[in-house]
N, C-alpha and C positions, 0 to 999 in steps of 0.2 A: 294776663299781659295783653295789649293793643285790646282790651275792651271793647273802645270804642269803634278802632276799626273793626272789627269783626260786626258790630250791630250795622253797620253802618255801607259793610261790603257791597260795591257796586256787580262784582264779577258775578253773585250770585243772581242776584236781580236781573240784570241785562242777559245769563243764561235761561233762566226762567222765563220772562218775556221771550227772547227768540225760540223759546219750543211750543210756548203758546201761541204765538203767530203765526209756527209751521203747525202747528194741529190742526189751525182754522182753513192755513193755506191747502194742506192733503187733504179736509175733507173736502172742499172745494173741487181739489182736483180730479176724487172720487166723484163724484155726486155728476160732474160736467160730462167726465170720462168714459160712464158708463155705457152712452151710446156708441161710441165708441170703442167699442173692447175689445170688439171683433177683429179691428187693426192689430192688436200685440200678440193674437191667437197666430204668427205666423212664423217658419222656419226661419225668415229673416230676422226679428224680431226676438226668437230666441236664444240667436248665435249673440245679436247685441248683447243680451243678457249674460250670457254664459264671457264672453270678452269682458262686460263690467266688473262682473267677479272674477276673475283673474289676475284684471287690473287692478282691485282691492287688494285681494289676498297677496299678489308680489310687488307690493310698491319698492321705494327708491326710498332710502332715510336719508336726509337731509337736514341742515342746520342753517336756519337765516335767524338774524337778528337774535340769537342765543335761544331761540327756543326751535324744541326737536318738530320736525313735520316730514311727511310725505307725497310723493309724485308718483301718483298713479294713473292709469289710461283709462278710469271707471267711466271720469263725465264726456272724455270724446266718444266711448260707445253710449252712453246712455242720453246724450244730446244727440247721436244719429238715430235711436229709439225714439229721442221726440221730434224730429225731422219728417220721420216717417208715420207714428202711428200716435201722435198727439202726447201729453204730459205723464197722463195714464201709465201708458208704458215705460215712459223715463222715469218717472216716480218707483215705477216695480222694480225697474233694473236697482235702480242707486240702492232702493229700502234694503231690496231682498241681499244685496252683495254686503251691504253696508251690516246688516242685522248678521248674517253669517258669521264674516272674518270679525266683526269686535265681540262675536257672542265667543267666537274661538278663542281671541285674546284674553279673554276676560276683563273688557273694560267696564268700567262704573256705569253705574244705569244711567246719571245726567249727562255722559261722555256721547253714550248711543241715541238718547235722546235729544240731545243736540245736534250731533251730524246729520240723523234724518231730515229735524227741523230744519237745517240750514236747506240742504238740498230740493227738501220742497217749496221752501221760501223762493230758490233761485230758478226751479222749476216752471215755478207759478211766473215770475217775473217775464221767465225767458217767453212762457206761451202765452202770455198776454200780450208782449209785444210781436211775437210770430201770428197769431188771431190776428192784427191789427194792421200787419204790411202784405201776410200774403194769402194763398187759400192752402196751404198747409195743414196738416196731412190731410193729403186725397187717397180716399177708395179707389179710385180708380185714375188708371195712367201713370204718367210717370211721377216718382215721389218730388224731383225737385227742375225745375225748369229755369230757363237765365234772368226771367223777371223775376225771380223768388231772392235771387242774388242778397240784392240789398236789403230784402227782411230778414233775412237769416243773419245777415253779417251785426243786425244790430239786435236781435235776440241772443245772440253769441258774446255780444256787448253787454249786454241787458242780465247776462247768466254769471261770466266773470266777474262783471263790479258788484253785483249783489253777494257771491258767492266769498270772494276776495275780502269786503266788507266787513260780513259778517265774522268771520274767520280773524282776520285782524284787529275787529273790536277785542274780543276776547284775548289774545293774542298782549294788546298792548293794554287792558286793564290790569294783567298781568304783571309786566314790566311796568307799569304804574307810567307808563306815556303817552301823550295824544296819538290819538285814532291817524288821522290827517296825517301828522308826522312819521309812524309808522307805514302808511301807506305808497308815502312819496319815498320812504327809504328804502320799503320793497317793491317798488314798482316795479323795475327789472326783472327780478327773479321770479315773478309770478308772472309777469307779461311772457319771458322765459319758459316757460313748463307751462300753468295751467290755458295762457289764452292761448299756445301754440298749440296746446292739444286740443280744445275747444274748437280751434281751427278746421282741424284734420275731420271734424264731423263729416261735416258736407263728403267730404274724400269720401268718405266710409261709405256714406249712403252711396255715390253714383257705383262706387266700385262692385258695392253688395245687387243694385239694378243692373250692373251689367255681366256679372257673372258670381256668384255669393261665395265659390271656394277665395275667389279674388280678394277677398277681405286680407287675407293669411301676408300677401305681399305686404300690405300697409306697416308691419309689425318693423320691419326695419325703419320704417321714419317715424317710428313711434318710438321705436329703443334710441335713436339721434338723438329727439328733441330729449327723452328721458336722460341720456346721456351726456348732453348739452346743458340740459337742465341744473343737471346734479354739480358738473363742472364748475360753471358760473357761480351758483350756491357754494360750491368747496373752497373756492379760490376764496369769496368775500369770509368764509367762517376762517380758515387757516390765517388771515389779514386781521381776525381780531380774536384768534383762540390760541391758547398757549397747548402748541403740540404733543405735551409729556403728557395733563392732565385735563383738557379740554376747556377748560374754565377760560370765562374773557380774561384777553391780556390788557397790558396797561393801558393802551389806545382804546378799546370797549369801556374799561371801568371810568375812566374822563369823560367816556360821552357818558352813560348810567348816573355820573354825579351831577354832569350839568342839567341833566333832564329834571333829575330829583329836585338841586336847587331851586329848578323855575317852579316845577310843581310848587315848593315848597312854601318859595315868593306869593304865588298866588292861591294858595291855598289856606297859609298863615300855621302851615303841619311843621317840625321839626325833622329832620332828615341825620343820621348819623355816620361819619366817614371811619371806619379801622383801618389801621395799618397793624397786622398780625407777623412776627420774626420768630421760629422756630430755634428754640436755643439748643445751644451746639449740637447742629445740623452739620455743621462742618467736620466736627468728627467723626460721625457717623458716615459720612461720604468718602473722608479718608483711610478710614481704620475698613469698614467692609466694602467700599469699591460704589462706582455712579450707578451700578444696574442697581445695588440695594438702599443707594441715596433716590433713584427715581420712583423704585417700590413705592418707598414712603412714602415721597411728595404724591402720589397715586391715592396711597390711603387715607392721609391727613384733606386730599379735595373731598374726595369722596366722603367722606367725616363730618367734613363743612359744609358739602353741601345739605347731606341730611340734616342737621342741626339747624337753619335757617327755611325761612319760610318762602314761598316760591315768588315771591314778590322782592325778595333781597338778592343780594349780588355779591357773590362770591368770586373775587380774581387772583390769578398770580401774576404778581407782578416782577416775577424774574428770582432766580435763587430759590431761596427758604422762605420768600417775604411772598405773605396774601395782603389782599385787599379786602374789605368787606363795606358793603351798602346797606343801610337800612334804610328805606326810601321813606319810612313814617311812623315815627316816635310821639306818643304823650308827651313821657318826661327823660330827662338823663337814665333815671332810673331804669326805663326801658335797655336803653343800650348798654350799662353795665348787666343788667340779665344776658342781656344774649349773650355778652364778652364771657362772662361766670359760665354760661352753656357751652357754650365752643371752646374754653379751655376743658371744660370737664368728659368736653368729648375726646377732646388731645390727649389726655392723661390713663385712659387708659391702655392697656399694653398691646401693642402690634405686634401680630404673629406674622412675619415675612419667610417664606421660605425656611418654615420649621424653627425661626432664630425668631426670640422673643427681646422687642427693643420698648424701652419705655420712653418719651418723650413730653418735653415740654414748650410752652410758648408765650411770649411775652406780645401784648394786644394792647395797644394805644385809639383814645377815642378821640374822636372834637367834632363839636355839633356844628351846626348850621339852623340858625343864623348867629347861636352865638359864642361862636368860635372864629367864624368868618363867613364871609359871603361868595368867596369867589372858588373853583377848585382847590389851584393850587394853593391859597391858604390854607383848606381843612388835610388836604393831604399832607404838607408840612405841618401842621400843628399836629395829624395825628399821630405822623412820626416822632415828633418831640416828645408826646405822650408814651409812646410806644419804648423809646430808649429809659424814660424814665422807669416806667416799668421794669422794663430789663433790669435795671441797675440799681433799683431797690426789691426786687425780686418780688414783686406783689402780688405777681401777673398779669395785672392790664393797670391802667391807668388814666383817667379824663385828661384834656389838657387844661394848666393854666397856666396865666400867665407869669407866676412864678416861676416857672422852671423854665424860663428863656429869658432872662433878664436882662440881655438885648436882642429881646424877639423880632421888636421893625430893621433892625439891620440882621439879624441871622435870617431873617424870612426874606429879607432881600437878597442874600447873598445866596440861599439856598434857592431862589427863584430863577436865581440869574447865573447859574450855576453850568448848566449846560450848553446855554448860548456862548460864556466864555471859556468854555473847552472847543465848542465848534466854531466860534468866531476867532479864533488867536487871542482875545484877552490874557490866557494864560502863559508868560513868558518866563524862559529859563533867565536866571544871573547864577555865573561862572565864579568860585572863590577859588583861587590858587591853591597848589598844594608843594612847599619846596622837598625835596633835601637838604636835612639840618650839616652837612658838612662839606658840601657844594653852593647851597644857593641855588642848584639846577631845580625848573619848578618840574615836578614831576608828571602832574595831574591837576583836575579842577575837583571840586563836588560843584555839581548843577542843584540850584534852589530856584524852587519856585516861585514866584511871585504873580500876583492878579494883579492888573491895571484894570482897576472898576470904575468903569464912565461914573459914577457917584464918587464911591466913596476915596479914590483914586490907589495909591498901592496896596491890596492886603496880603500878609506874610500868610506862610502856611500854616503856622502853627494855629487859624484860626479857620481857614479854609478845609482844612482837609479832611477832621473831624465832621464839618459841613457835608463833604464829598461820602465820608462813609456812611451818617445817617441816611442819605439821600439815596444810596445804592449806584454813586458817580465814580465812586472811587476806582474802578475797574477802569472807566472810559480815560478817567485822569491819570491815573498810571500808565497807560497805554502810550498818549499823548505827549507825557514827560518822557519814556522812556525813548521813544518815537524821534524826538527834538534832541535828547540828549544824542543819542547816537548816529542821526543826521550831523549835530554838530562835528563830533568826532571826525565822520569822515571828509565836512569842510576842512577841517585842521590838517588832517592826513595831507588831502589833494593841495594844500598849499606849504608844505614839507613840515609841519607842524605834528610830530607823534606825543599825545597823550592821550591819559585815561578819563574817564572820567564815573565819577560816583552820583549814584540817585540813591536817595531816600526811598524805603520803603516802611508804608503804612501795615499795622497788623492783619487787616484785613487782605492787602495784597501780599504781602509776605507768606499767608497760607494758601493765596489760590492756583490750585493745581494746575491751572494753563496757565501761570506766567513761563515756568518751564519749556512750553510750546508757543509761545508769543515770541521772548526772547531772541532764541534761534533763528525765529521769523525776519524779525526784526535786523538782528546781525548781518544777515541776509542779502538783506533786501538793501541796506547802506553799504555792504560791502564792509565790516568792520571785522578783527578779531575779536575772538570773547574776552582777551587776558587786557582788551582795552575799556571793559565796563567794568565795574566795582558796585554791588549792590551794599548799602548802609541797611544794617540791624540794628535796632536799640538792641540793648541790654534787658532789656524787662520780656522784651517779647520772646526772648529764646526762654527763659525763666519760667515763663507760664505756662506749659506745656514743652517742657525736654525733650522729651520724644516723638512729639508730634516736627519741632524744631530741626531735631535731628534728621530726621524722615526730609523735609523739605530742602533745610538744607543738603543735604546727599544729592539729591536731583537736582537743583542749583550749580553744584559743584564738577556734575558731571558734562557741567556746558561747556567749562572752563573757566568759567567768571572768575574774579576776585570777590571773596567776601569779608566784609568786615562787619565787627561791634564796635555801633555807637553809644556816645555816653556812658563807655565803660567807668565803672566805679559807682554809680548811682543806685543800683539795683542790687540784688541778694545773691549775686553770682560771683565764683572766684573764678581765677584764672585756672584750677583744679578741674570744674567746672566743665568748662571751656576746652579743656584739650582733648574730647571725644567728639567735638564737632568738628564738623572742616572746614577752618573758618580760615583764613590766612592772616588778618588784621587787628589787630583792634584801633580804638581810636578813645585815649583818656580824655577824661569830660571837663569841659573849660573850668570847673568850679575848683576844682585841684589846680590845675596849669596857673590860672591868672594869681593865685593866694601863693603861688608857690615859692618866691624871693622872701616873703612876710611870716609864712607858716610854714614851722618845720615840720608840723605832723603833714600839710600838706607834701612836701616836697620829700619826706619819707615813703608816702605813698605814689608820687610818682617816679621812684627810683625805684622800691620794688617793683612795681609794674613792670618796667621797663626790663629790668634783670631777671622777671619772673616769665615774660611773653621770649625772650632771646632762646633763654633754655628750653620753650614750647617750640621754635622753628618758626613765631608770631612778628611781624613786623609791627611797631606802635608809628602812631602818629601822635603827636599834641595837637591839640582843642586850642582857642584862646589864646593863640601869643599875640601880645599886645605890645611888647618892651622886645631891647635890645638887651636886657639882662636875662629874661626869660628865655629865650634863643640860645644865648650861650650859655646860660646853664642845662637846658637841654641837651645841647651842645655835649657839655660834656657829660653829660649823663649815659649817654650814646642814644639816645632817640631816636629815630631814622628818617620822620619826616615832622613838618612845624605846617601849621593853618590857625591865618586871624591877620588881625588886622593891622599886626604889624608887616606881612608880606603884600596884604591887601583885603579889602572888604569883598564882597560880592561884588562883580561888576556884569553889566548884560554884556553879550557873547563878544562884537566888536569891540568895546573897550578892552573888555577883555586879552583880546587875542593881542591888543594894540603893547598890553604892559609883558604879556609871553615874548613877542617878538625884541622888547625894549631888555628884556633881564635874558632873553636865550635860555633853549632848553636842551644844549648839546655842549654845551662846554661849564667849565667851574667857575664860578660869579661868587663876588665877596656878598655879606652877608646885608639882606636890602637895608636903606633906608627906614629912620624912625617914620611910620606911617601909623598914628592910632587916631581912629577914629572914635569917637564915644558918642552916646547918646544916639545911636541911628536904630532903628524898627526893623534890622537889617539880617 
């Protein structure tokens, strides 16, 4: 697999040049230095030495730009070594510190022959231009005097962008990005640590000329700048590394694809985008607890990253969901290997703290260029790939365009998806909810609706599936729940008491801080809890009872209302049903509306109704459209009616306009014929 790149590997070539350069460069430095040798034969000279290795052996680890490095005080003493006693000696210090501590680590032989070379390279640099502005190193007198100033400062110059350079070529052939552009994005952090230490040279040397124990003070503005160093670096790694597992987060992996794309544009390579979802991840988080849900997201990084070649890009991107980069593909081919590898490494069994869990994962592809050309298109398409997978159980999946068969609008919609949760696009409409033996309204349910500068209103039953492939659905719940309970307590402050109900999606219906949101949220408007009413389908309790149960329990102990929606559609009885703590149900329009016409219908919404009473369950009717439907509810004993004959969805103001017109504290005859038909509503 990548044949071709592997013949073709610049990393190797461009290593191998810079050790041949630094070969030529140290025998140079040998051969010039030897007259000189007499200078590094000195007790000053040796302390430099003994400080470079120190500075070796206890660096600082650090992480810039995703890849690991260290900050050490090797080249501030080994640039005061060439201050004073010419290359020669700074060559000894760096080799001999440098040859020690990786001979200790046990690093690769081209690992150690490359940092030598680099450092001779930047060596040579630095004392060609120190040769060239001053008379440095002097035998005799003093080592640096105020005319030497400006050569030093631009050998110092001369030492970090060679040094810097070098380092970062390799660094960004790596990450497969321009040199230039790597160097402008760390300019900081290296300006930060290595040129501030490069700095402190000069320091060293006057300190060591005027008293040599005087070195030892330096060591606190050397642990600052290391400390400073390290800090700056921490801040910008934690701003693009996901805390649990290290790996770049979502803001890293956007920039990694767009890099790729360009290379890609100009290179004419293929570039591959994963989105990877760990299936039921979520039971394993709920059933043994987030210390042994984080284990694993630990182990499955850790997994992924060895599985992947150091040129790819492994992210998490929030949850159970990774991301994956492969910055240069032959063919498709390629990228379903790696998917077939990285699942094969998922599959086998994780031993976490003595308890053996097996796991699996569902991996969606889409190439570039032809998939799309822009980020957000391949990461949406790879999702789409990704869910198919899922749900035909295959394990991974390519995209096509088949399995989005209105791809330009769902790709629009899933584009724009976040801006209209943080821009307000996303607006509540209020549907009444009466008493079928008053007319008093009792409550709204709150429905979502998108006003989309295109495509102008889309309902949720088209959005919100959007919301959950995307990983929005968390931020969208929030926001609805958010508005819905703001609204309440406008109603309250203007003598207005009702409830009102959201919809909850499966995905939010099992995540263990809405529990801790909610509260939040109550809060913070000032609302009771017995005035939100969360809506369940009926299929979702169904699909996991016991997980269902589990959640709702904790739901129930906020005080909420809950109810089943769409009861009757699904594989559940009211039998079912009465181990949960559910207070509600709510029968599904498709009974209610056939129910004047079909006796089997209107049989089963009489048992219902007489089977939820004896449970201690309130019903609501779905779908009343007619004034015959109403009173035969009516006499059915029903307890509450919603639809369109009380009224459709209206936005909040209209809303409130038709509560305050029908009163929600006295007994009102039964409303007006109001059926609307045909609305998207």
């Amino acid at each position: 697999m990548f044949a071709r790149a592997a013949k073709l590997d610049p990393l190797n070539s461009y290593v191998s040049a810079v050790i041949a350069v630094g070969a030529v460069c140290a025998l140079g430095i040998v051969i010039d230095g030897v007259g000189e040798f007499s200078l590094a034969l000195t007790p000053e000279i040796a302390i430099f030495a003994l400080c470079a290795f120190i500075g070796d052996f206890l660096p600082l680890k650090v992480f810039t730009r995703g890849a690991e490095g260290e900050i050490t005080t090797s080249t501030c003493f080994a640039f005061a070594a060439l201050l004073a006693a010419g290359p020669l000696a700074a060559l000894i210090a760096l080799v001999a510190a440098n040859l020690i501590v990786d001979a200790f680590r046990r690093k690769a032989a081209q690992k150690v022959a490359f940092n030598v070379a680099q450092y001779a390279i930047s060596v040579a640099a630095a004392a060609m231009v120190l040769k060239a502005t001053t008379g440095m190193p002097r035998p005799d007198g003093p080592h640096l005097e105020p005319s030497d100033l400006a050569g030093v400062m631009l050998a110092i110059a001369a030492f970090f962008v060679v040094n810097s350079t070098l380092v970062a070529t390799v660094i960004a052939l790596v990450q497969r990005t321009r040199v230039l552009r790597y160097l402008i994005d760390d300019i900081f952090n290296q300006v930060a640590t290595g040129g501030l230490l490069l700095g402190l040279a000069p320091v060293v040397l006057l300190a060591a000329d005027f008293f040599l124990p005087a070195i030892a003070l330096l060591f606190l503005p050397l642990y600052a700048v290391h400390r400073g160093g390290r800090d700056a670096i921490a801040k910008q790694h934690q701003a693009l590394h996901d805390a649990l597992t290290g790996l770049p987060n979502r803001e890293l992996f956007r920039d990694r694809i767009d890099q790729a794309v360009s290379r890609s544009r100009r290179d004419g390579d293929a570039a591959v985008v994963m989105i990877m979802d760990l299936d039921h991840f979520k039971e394993i988080n709920d059933t043994l607890g987030h210390h042994m849900g984080d284990l694993l997201l630990q182990e499955v990084s850790r997994r992924l990253r060895v599985a992947l070649r150091d040129s790819d890009t492994v992210a998490r991107l929030g949850g159970d969901e990774f991301g994956i980069l492969l910055p240069r593909v032959d063919t498709t081919e390629d990228g379903t290997t790696v998917a077939q590898n990285l699942l094969a490494h998922l599959r086998e069994p994780f031993v976490l703290e003595g308890m053996r869990l097996e796991i699996d994962a569902s991996v969606g592809l889409a190439l570039h260029p032809l998939h799309g050309e822009d980020n957000e298109t391949l990461q949406q398409r790879a999702d789409i790939a990704m869910y198919s997978a899922k749900q035909s159980g295959r394990g991974f999946a390519v995209f096509e365009a088949e399995l989005d068969r209105h791809s330009p609008r769902r790709l629009a919609l899933a584009g724009g998806m976040r801006v209209a949760i943080n821009e307000g696009q996303i607006q509540l409409y209020y549907q009444p909810k009466a008493d079928l033996r008053t007319g008093r309204i009792m409550g709204v349910e709150a429905l979502a609706r998108w006003d989309h500068p295109e495509f102008g209103i889309v309902g949720p039953s088209e959005f919100v599936p959007i919301a959950e492939q995307t990983g929005l659905i968390t931020p969208l719940t929030s926001f609805v729940l958010d508005a819905a309970i703001r609204q309440v307590r406008t109603w309250n402050d203007s003598g207005l008491e009702l409830s009102v109900a959201v919809n909850l999606s499966a995905r939010s219906f099992l995540d263990t801080q809405l529990a801790v949101e909610i509260p939040r949220l109550l809060a913070r408007w000032d609302v009771e809890a017995e005035q939100l009413e969360l809506e369940i389908t009926e299929s979702m309790l169904m699909t996991d009872p016991a997980r269902a149960e589990a959640t709702l329990t904790r739901l129930s102990q906020i005080g909420l209302t809950l109810s089943v929606d769409d009861f009757g559609t699904g594989y559940s009885s009211l039998a079912n049903l009465k181990r949960l703590p559910v207070d509600v149900i709510k029968i599904d329009k498709s009974f209610v509306m056939e129910m004047a016409v079909d006796a089997s219908d209107a049989a089963i919404v009489r048992s219902t109704i007489d089977l939820a009473h004896n449970l201690g369950l309130k019903v609501v009717a779905e779908g009343v459209e007619s004034e015959d439907a109403w009173r035969q509810l009516e006499t059915l004993g029903c307890d509450f009616a919603q639809g369109y004959y009380l009224s459709r969805p209206l936005p909040a103001e209209a809303a409130t306009r038709l509560i305050r017109e029908r009163g929600t504290g006295r007994d009102v005859p039964p409303p007006a014929l109001r059926v609307v038909r045909g609305l998207a509503l």
